[in-house]
C-alpha positions in Angstrom: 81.1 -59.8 -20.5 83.2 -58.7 -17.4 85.9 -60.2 -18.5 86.2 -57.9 -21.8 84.2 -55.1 -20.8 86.9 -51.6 -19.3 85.7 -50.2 -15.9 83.2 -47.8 -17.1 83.0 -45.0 -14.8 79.3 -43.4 -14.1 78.5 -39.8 -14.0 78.8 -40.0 -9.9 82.7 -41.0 -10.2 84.6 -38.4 -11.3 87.7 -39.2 -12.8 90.9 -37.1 -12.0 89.5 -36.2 -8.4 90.6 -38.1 -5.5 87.0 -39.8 -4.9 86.9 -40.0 -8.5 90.3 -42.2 -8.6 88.9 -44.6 -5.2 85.5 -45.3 -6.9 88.1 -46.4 -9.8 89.7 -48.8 -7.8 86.8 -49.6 -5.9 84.9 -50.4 -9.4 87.8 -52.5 -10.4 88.4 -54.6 -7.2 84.7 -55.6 -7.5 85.2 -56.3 -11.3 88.0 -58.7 -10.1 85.9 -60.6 -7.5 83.6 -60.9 -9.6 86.0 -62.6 -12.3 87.8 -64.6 -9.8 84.3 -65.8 -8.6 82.9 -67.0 -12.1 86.4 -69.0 -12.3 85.8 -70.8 -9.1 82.6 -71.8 -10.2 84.0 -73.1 -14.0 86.6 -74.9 -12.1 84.1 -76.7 -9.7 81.5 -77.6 -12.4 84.8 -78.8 -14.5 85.8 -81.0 -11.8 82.4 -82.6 -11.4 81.5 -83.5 -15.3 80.9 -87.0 -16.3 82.4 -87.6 -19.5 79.6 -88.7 -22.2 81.3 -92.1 -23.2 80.5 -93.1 -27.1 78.0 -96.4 -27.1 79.2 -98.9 -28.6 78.5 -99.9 -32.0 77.5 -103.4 -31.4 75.5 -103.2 -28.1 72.3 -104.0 -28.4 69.5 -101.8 -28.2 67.5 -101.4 -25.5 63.6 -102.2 -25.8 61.0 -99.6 -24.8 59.1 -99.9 -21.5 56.0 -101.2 -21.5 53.1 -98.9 -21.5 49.8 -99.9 -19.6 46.3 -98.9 -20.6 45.3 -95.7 -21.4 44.1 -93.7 -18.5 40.4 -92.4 -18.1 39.8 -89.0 -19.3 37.8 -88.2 -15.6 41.1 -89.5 -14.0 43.4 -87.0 -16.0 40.8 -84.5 -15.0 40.8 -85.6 -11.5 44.6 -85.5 -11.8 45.0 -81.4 -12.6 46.0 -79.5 -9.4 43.9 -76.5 -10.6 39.9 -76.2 -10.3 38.5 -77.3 -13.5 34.7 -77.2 -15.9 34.3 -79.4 -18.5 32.0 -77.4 -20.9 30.8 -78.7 -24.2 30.0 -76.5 -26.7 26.1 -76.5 -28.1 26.2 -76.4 -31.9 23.9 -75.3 -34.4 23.1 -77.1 -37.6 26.4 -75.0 -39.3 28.5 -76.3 -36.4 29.1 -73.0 -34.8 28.8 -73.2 -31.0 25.4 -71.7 -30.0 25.5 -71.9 -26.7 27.7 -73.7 -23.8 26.7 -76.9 -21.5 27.9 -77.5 -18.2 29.0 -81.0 -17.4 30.9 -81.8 -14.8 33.8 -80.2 -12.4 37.4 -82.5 -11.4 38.2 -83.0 -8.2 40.5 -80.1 -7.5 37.2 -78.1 -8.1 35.3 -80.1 -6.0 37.7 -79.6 -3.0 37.4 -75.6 -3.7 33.5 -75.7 -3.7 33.6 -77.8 -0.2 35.2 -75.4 1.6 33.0 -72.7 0.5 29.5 -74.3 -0.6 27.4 -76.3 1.4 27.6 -80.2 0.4 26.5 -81.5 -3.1 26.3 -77.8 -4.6 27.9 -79.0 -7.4 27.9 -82.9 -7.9 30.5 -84.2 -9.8 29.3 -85.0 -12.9 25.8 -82.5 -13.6 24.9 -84.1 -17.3 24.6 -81.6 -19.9 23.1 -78.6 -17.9 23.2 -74.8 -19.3 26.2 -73.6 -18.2 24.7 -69.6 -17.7 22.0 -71.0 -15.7 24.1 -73.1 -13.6 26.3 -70.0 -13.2 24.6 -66.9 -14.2 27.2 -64.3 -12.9 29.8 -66.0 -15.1 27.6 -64.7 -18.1 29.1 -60.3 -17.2 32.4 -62.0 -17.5 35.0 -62.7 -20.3 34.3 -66.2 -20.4 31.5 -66.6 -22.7 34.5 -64.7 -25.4 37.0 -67.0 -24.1 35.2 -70.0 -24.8 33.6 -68.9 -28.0 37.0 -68.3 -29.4 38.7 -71.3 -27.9 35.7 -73.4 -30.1 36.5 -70.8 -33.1 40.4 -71.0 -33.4 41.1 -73.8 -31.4 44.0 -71.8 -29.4 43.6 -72.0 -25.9 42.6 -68.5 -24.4 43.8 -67.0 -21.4 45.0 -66.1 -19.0 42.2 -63.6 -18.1 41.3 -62.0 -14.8 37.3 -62.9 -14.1 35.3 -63.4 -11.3 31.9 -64.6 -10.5 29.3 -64.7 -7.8 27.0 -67.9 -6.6 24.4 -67.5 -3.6 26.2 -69.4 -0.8 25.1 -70.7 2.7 22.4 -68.5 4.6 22.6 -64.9 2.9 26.2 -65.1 2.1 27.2 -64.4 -1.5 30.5 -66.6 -2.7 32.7 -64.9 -5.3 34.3 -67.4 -7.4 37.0 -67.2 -10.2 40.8 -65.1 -10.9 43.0 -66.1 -13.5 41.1 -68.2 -16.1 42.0 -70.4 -19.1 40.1 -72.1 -21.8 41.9 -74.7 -23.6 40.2 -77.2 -26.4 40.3 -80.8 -25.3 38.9 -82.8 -28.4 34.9 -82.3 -28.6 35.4 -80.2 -25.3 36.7 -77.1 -23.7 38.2 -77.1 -20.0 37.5 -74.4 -18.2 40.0 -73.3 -15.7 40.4 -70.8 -12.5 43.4 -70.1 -10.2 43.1 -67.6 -7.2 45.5 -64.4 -8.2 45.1 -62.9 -5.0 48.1 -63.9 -3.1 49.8 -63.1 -6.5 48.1 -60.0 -7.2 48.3 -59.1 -3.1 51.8 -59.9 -3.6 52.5 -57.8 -6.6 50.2 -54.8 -4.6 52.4 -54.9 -2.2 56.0 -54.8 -3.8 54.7 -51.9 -5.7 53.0 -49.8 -2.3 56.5 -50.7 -0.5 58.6 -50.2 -3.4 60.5 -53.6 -3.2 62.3 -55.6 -5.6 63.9 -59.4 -5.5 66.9 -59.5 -7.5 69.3 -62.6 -8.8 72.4 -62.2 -10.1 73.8 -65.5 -11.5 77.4 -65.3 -11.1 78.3 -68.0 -13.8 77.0 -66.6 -16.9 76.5 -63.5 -15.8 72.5 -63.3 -16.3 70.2 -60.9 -14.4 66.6 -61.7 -13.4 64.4 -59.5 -11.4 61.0 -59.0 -10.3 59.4 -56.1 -12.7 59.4 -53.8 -9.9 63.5 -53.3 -10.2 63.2 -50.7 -12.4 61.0 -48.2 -10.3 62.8 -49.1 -7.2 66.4 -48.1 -9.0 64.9 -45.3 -11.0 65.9 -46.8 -14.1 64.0 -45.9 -17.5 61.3 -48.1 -19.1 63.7 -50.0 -21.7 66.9 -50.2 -19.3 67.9 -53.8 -18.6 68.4 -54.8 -15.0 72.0 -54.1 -13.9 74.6 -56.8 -13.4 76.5 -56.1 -10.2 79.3 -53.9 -11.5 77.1 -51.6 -13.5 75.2 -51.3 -10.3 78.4 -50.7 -9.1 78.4 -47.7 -11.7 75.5 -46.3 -10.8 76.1 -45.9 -6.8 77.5 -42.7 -5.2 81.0 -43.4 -4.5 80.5 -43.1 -0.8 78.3 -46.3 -1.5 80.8 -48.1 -3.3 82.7 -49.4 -0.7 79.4 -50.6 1.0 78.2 -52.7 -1.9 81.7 -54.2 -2.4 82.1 -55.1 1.7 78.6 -56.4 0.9 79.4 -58.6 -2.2 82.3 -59.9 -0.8 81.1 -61.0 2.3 78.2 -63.3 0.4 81.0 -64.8 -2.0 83.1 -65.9 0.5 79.9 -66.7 2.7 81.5 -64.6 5.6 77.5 -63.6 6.5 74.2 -65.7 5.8 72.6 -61.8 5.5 74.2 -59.1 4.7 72.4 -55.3 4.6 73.7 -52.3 3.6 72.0 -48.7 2.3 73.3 -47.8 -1.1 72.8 -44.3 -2.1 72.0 -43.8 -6.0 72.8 -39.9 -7.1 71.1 -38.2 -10.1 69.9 -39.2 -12.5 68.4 -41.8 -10.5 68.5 -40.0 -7.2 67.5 -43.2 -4.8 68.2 -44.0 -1.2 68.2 -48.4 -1.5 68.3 -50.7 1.3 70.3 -53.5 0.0 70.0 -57.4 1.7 71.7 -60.1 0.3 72.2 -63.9 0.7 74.5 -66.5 -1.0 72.8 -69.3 -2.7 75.1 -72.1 -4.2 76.1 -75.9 -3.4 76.9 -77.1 0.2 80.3 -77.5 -0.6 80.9 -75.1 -3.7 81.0 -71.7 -4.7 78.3 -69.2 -4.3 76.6 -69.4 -8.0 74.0 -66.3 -7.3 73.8 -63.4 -5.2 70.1 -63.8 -4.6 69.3 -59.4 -3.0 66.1 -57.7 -2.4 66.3 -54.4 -3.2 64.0 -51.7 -0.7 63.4 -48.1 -2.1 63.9 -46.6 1.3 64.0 -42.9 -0.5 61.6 -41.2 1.0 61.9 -42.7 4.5 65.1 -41.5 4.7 64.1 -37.9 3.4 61.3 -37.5 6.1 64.2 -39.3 8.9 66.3 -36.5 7.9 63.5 -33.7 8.2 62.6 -35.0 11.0 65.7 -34.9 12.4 66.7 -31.6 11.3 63.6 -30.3 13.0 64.5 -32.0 15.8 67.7 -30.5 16.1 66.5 -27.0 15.1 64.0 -27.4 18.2 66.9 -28.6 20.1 68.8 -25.5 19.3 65.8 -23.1 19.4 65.5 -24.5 22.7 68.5 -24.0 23.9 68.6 -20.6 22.6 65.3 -19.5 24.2 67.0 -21.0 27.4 69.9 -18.8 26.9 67.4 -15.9 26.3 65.5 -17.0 29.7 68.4 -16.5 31.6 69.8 -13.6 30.0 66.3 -12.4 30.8 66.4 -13.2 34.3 69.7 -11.2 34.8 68.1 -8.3 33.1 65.4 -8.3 35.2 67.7 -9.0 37.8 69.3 -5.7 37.0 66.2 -3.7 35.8 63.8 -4.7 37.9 66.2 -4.8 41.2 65.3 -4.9 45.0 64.3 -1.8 47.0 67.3 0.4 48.2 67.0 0.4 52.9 66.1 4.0 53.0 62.5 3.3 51.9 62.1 2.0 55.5 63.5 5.2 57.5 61.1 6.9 55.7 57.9 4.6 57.2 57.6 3.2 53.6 57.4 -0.6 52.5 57.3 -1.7 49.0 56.8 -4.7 46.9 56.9 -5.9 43.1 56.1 -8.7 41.2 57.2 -9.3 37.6 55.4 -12.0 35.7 56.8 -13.0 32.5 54.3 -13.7 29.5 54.0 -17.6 29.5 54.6 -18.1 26.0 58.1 -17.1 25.1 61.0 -15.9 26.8 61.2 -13.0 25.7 62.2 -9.7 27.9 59.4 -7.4 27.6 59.6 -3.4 28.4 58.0 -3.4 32.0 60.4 -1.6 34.9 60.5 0.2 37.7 62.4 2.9 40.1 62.3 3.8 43.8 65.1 6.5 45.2 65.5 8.1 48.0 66.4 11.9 46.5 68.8 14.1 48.6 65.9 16.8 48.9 64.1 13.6 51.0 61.2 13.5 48.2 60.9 9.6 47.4 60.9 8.8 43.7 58.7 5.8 42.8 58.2 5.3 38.7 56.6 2.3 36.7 56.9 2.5 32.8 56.6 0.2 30.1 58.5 0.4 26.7 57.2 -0.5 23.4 57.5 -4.2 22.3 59.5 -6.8 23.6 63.1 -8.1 23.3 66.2 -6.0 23.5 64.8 -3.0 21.1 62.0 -3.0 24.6 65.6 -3.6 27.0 67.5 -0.6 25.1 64.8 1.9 25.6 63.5 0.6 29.0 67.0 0.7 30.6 67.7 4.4 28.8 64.4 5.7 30.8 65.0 4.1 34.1 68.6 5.4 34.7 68.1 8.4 32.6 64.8 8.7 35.4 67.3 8.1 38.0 70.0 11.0 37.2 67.3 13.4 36.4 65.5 13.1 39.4 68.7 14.2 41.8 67.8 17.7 39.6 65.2 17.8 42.4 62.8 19.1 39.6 59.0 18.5 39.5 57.8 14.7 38.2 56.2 17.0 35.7 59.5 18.2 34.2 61.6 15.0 34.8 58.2 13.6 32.7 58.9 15.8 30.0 62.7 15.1 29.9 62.3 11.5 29.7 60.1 12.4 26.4 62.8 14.1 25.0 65.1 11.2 25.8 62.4 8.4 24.4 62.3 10.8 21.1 65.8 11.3 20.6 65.9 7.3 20.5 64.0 7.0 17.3 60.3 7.0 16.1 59.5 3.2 17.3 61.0 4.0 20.3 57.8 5.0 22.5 56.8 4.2 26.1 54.0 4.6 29.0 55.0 5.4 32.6 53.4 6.9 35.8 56.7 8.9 37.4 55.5 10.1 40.9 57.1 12.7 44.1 56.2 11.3 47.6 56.6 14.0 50.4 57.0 12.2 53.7 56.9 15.5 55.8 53.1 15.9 54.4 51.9 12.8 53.3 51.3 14.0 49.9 52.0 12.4 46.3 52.8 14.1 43.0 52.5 12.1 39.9 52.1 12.4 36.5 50.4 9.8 34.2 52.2 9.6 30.6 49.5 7.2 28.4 49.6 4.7 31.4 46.9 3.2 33.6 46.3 5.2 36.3 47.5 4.1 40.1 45.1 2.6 42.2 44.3 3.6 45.8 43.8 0.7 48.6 42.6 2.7 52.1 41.2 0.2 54.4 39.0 -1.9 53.0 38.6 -0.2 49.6 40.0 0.5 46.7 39.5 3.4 43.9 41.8 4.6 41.2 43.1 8.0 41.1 42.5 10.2 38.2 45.0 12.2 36.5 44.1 15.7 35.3 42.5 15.6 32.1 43.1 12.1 31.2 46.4 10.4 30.8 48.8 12.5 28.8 50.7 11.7 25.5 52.6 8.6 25.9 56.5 9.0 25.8 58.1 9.5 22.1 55.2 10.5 20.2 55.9 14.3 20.1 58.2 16.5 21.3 58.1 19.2 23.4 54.6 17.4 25.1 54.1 19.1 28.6 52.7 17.2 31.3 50.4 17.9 34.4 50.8 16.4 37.7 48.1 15.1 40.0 48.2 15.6 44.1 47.2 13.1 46.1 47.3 13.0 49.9 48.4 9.5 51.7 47.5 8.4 55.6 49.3 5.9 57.5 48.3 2.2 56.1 47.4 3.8 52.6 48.8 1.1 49.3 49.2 2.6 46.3 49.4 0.3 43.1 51.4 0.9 39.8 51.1 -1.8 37.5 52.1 -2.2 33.6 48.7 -3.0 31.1 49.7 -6.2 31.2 48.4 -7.2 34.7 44.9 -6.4 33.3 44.4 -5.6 30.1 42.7 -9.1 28.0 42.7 -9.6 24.1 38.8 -8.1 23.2 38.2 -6.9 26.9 37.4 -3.0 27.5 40.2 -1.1 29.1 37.4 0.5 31.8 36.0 -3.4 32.6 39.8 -4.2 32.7 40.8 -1.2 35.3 37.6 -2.3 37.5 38.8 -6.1 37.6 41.5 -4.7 39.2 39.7 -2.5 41.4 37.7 -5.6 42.9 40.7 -7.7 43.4 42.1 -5.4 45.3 39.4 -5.1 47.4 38.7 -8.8 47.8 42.3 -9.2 48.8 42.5 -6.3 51.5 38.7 -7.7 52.8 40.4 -8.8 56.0 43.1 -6.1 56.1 46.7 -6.6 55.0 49.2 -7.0 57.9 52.2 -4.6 58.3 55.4 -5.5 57.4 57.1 -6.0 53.7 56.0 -9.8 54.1 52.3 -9.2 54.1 52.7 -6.8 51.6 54.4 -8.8 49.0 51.5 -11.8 49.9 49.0 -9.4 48.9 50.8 -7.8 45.9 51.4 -11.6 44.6 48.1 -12.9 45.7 47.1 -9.9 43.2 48.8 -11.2 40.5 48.1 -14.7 40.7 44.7 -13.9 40.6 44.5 -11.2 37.3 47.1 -13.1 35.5 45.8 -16.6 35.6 48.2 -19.5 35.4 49.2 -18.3 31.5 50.1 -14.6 31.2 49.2 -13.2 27.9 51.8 -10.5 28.5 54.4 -9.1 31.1 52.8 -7.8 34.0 54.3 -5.7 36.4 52.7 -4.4 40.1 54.7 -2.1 42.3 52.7 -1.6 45.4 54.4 0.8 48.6 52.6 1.5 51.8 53.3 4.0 54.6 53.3 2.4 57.7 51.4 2.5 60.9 47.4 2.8 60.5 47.0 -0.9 61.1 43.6 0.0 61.6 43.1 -0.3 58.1 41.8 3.4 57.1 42.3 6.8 58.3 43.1 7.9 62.0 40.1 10.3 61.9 37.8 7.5 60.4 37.1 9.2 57.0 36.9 7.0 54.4 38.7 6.7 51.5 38.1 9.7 49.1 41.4 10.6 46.6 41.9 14.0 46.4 41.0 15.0 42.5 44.0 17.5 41.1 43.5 21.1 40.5 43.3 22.4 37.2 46.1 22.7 34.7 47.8 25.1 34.8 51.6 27.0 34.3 54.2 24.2 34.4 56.8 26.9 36.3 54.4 27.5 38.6 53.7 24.2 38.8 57.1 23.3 39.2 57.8 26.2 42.1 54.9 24.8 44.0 56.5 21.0 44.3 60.2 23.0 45.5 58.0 24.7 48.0 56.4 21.4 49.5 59.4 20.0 51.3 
């Protein structure tokens, strides 16, 4: 047939493309091995005949061999490799079998019912003995029709799957039985049983793993296969199994040249296995392992390529997924790295160190950022201390919507828009309502919260204004009490223009800490914002129990001690703490031993006036 068959070309090998012109001339150099391979193996069986020589018409003729006596029908019996019953049938007076007798079992069944009966269960010869009393389970089986029409048509019946049960040693229950005959013997009917499980097991497990043993005889060109070839090539119910070239056919061409490497190498006997993955395209659309062997003479040609065939389809498909998520992570990964440290360099630059003239002016500062633990992401907490040329002390904390560089955009628009403002030398209440205008103008998602505050050195006083944010906290000795802005915390920033603010007065004594901190250092998923704000409170008096030593060192200890502490080992959001301090009072509290009362703010009132009483402070 490959001799006279053309190259067919499948629907995977395009003709008139460049791959579609090499699967051509792959298809045809495997067509030619193939050829070349059938004529080694003519010429080596040629070479080999015996000629059949004429006899001779006078030579005598020889006599036939002797044949001794006729054999005993127990030893035939005993002689079958398979377990076997003798059962004669029980006839009634119109010589139709009415029942079935039991007598006697050869030795290959003996040998089965020693291994899993206790001795003499089943003697060899039982006499004519019932044969559904002897083995009642057998009687729910097809045997009783099998033997009935064995007696009826005298056609031997079978093979049939059936199984029975017998009581076995102690409380064990022995199941008997798997592929079962019944064949007519003259006046009775033999009864046989093979075990179909390592068949059947066999079978189970070709089909679960989708494998297939193939053999493709090279000298007349015949196919045979195991039934499972079809399924594991994704050929239709009537297709024949494939010779090599039409498998050939049916392979993408990038497979091509594997199955011919593969072919070739098992002619000329180059490997004792080869393996290879063969990839079939619509409308098969298989992924095949493919694992080969030569099987021929010593010293001859290869007469079969004997391959079995693994449907390795959808391993392959879940490799791949599994590597594409694997590399996805890889790159997610390395993209949330490259977030992380473009993060860090934002907060490097947002969230920067605190400029030297805080210290001529008595005043020592600290901040912690903590990033949430999740993600990477930059979220909208900053900061800003300046020394103004009027030798007020700007100190802000804010915290814009959201997180990533929507939250960077409008963050780093309020901190150095904060920062040009203030060398106005206007009230924290107008540079407050400014830096509305500013969060406005950036577009209706674009909102914020911030405390902005004024410290006076000259007279110890702070002026701050509390735009939807937690209010500051207070630590004078050994307590702690948050300050209360007039009339609650205002609007936040970018919810409505032309939103006035009020600003609270709060007078500071040597040793005095005051904390401004973003939500996220206390606020928890479920948790009330008032239980959240009094967490705080105690920490920060736990923490200051002993005192906190001067200096910027002892400072930051506490401030981070603070944080470690509210924020847990897993942050559920950014949290930010700017704490400063104005030195001296080591004492822990005031120089006149008052405690620790913040000043409540006056009343609202006329933001002008307002405004002319900050100028008027300095």
């Amino acid at each position: 047939m490959m001799a006279d068959d053309p190259v067919r070309v499948g629907a995977s090998h395009t003709a008139g493309t460049p791959g579609g012109e090499r699967s051509r001339r792959r298809l045809h150099e495997l067509k030619t091995l193939l050829i070349e391979q059938r004529s080694r193996i003519a010429r080596h069986v040629a070479a080999r005949a015996v000629p059949v020589r004429e006899p001779r018409r006078d030579a005598p003729t020889p006599s036939p061999p002797a044949l001794g006596s006729e054999p005993p029908a127990r030893e035939l019996l005993d002689a079958l490799p398979i377990p076997t019953l003798v059962v004669l049938p029980v006839l009634d007076t119109g010589g139709s079998a009415m029942g079935f007798s039991y007598l006697g079992q050869n030795a290959a069944a003996r040998t089965y019912s020693s291994r899993r009966f206790p001795p003499g269960t089943f003697p060899p010869w039982a006499g004519a003995v019932p044969l559904f009393e002897r083995f009642p389970g057998m009687a729910d089986t097809p045997v009783p029709r099998m033997l009935t029409e064995a007696r009826r048509t005298g056609r031997s019946q079978g093979p049939e799957h059936a199984e029975w049960s017998l009581p076995g040693p102690g409380e064990q229950t022995v199941r008997v039985g798997g592929e079962v005959r019944v064949a007519p013997c003259g006046r009775v009917l033999l009864l046989t049983w093979e075990r179909e499980d390592s068949a059947r097991m066999g079978r189970a497990s070709k089909h679960l793993v989708r494998v297939s043993w193939v053999d493709w005889n090279l000298g007349d060109g015949s196919v045979e296969a195991s039934a499972e070839l079809r399924d594991v090539l994704g050929l239709p119910g009537p297709h024949p199994a494939p010779d090599l070239l039409e498998l050939g056919r049916m392979v993408a061409p990038d497979s091509l040249k594997s199955l011919y490497r593969a072919v070739r190498a098992v002619l000329l006997r180059e490997q004792e296995v080869v393996d290879c993955e063969l990839r079939l395209p619509p409308p098969y659309d298989r992924i095949v392992r493919f694992v080969a062997e030569p099987v021929g003479p010593e010293n001859g040609p290869v007469w079969t390529v004997r391959a079995v065939l693994h449907d390795v389809t959808e391993d392959r498909r879940s490799r791949a997924l599994a590597e594409r998520a694997v590399a996805e992570a890889r790159a997610q990964r390395e993209r949330a790295d490259t977030v992380a440290e473009v993060a860090e360099r934002l907060r490097q630059v947002v969230l920067p160190s605190f400029p030297a003239e805080l210290a001529r002016r008595d005043i020592e500062a600290s901040a912690v950022h903590r990033a949430e633990a999740s993600t990477a992401r930059v979220g909208g907490d900053w900061y800003k201390t300046r020394v103004l040329p009027t030798g007020q002390v700007l100190i802000a904390l804010g915290d814009a919507r959201g997180h990533g560089l929507d939250a960077v955009t409008l963050m780093a628009k309020l901190r150095y828009a904060l920062a040009g403002l203030a060398f106005t030398g206007e009230p924290v209440e107008r540079l407050t309502a400014w830096l509305n205008s500013v969060a406005c103008d950036d577009g209706d998602e674009s909102t914020a919260t911030a405390v902005i505050a004024h410290y006076h050195p000259d007279h110890g006083l702070l002026r701050w204004t509390c735009a939807g944010h937690p209010p500051p906290v207070l630590v004078r000795g050994r307590r702690a009490c948050p300050l209360d802005p007039p009339g609650g915390p205002g609007l936040p920033l970018g919810v409505l223009t032309g939103e006035s603010y009020v600003a609270a007065e709060t007078s500071l004594d040597p040793g005095d800490v005051v904390l401004l901190y973003s939500d996220g250092l206390i606020e928890r998923r479920g948790s009330d914002p008032d239980r959240d704000l009094a967490r705080l409170v105690r920490a920060a008096e736990s923490y200051a129990l002993d005192g906190i030593p001067p200096g910027d060192e002892a400072l930051d200890a506490y401030v981070r001690d603070l944080v470690r502490h509210l924020t847990g080992p897993h942050p559920e959001d950014d949290s930010t703490i700017l704490a400063f301090r104005l030195r001296g009072g080591e004492d822990g509290g005031r120089r006149d031993g008052r405690p620790v009362t913040p000043r409540r703010p006056s009343a609202p009132h006329d933001g002008a006036a307002q405004a002319g009483r900050e100028k008027d402070v300095p």
